[in-house]
C-alpha positions as CSV (number, residue, x, y, z in Angstrom):
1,X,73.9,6.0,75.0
2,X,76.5,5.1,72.1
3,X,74.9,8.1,70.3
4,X,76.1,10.4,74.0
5,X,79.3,8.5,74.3
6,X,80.0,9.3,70.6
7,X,79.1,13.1,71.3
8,X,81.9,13.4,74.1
9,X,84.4,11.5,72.1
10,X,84.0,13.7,69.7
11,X,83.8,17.1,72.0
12,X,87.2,15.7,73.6
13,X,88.9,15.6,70.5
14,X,88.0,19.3,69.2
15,X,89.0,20.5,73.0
16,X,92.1,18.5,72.7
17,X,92.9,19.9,69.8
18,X,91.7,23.4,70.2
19,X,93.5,23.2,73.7
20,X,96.9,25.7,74.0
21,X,99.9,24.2,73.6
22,X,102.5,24.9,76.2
23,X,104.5,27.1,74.3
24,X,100.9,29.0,73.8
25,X,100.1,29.3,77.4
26,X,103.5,31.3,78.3
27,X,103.3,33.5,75.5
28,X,100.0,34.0,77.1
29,X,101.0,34.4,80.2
30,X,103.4,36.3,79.2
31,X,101.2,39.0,77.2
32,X,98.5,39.0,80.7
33,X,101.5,40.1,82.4
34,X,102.4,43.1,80.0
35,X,98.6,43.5,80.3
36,X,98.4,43.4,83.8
37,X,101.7,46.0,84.2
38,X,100.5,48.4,81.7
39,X,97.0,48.2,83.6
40,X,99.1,49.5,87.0
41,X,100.8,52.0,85.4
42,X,97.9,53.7,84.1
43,X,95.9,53.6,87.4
44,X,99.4,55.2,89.0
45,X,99.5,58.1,85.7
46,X,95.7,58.3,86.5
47,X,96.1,58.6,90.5
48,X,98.9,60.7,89.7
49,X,96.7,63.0,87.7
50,X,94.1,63.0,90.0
51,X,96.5,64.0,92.8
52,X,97.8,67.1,90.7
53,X,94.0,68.2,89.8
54,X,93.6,68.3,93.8
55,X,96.6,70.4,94.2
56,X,95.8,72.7,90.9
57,X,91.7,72.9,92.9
58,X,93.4,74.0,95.7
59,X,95.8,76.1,94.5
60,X,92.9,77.8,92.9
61,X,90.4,78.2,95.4
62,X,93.8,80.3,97.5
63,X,93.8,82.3,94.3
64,X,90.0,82.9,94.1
65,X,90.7,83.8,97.9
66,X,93.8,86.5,97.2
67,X,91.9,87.8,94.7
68,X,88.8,88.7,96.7
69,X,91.1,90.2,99.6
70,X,92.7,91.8,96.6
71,X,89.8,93.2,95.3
72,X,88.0,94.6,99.1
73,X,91.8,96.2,99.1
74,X,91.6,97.9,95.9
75,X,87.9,99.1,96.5
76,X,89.3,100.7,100.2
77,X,92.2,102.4,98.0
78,X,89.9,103.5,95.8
79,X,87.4,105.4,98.3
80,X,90.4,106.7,100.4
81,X,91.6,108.0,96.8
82,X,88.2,110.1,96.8
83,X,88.3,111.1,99.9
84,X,91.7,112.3,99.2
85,X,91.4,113.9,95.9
86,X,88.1,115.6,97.5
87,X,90.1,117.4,100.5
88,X,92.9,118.4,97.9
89,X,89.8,120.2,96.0
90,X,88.7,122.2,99.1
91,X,92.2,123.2,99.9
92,X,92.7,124.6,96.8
93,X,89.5,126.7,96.4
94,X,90.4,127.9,99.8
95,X,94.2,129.0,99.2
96,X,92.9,130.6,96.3
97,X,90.1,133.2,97.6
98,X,90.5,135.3,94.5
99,X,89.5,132.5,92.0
100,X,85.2,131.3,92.2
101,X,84.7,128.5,93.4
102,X,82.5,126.5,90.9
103,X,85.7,127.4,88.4
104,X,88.1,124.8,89.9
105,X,86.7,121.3,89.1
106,X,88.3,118.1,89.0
107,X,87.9,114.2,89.5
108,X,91.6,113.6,89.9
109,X,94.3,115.7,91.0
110,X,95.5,116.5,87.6
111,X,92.4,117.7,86.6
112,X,92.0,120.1,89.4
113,X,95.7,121.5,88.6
114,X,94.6,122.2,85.8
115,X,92.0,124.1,86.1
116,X,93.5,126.0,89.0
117,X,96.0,127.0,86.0
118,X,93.2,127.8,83.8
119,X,91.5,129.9,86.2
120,X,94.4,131.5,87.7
121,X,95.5,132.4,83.8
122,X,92.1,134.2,83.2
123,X,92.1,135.7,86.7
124,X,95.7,137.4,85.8
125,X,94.4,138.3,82.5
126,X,91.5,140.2,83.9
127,X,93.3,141.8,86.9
128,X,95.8,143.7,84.0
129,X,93.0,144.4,81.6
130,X,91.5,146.0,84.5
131,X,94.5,147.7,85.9
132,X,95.0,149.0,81.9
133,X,91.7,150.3,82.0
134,X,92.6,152.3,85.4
135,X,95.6,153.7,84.3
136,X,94.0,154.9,80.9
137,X,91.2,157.1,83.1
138,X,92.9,159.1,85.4
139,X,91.2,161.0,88.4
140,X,92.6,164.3,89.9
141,X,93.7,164.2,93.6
142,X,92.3,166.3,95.6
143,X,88.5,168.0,95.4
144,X,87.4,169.2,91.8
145,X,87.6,173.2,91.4
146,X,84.1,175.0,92.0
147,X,82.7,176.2,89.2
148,X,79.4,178.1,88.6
149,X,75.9,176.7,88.2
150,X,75.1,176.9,84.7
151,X,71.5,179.0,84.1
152,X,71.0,177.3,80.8
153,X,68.4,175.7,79.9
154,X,66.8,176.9,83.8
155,X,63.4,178.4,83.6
156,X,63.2,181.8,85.2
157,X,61.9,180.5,88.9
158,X,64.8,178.3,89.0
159,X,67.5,181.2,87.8
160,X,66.1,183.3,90.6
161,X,66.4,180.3,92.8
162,X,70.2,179.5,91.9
163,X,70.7,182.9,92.3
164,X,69.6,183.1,95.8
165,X,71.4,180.2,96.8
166,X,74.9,181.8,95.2
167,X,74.5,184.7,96.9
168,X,74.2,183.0,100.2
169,X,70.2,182.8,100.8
170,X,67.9,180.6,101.8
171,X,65.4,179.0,99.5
């Protein structure tokens, strides 16, 4: 036993002397303190945080939201923009009866102006190039004058026969 009571003799002294001093327990303390407030802050910065991701998720999935409503609203705008631009098309081939058809074309409204102008430019230019042509032949009012039947080139049955009819016959 002298050899076990020499053992904790010893073990008390190196805990003694290893053991804080007062002075080292407060700056200790004092340091678990810091410790523990810096440790609170961070879990409030952290909770905070978390808090804000919540808010920035939600705000997000109202976005997602807007923009599908958005986007079902756009798609309806679109169609009734076909629909429209479609109508316009028919009303203007049939306010212009003159013009074909298949001539006036368009996706958009601009595009069927357009042609319309394009069109209604060559239909102009071939109404005067026809009235030109018109003007250049002219006809004679009234019946043309009677003039004989020509013999020439008649063999003799037909002479006698245009001569017969001339002279009031029969043939």
């Amino acid at each position: 036993m002298a050899e076990n009571e020499k053992e904790e003799t010893q073990e008390t002294q190196e805990t003694q002397n290893t053991a804080p001093e007062p002075e080292d327990l407060e700056a200790i303390k004092a340091e678990l303190e810091e410790e523990r407030k810096a440790k609170a802050s961070a879990e409030a910065a952290l909770a905070e945080k978390e808090n804000r991701i919540i808010e920035l998720e939600a705000s997000l999935s109202e976005a997602k939201t807007a923009s599908e409503a958005v986007a079902a609203e756009l798609s309806q705008v679109k169609e009734a923009n076909v629909q429209a631009v479609s109508k316009y098309l028919d009303v203007v081939r049939s306010a212009n009866p003159t013009i074909p058809q298949d001539v006036i074309v368009g996706a958009t409204i601009e595009e069927i102006d357009a042609s319309l102008a394009k069109a209604t430019n060559i239909a102009e230019a071939v109404k005067s190039s026809l009235e030109a042509q018109a003007k250049e032949t002219k006809v004679p009012a009234g019946a043309p004058p009677r003039t004989e039947i020509s013999v020439e080139g008649l063999s003799p049955r037909e002479k006698i026969a245009a001569g017969i009819q001339q002279k009031g016959g029969t043939s």
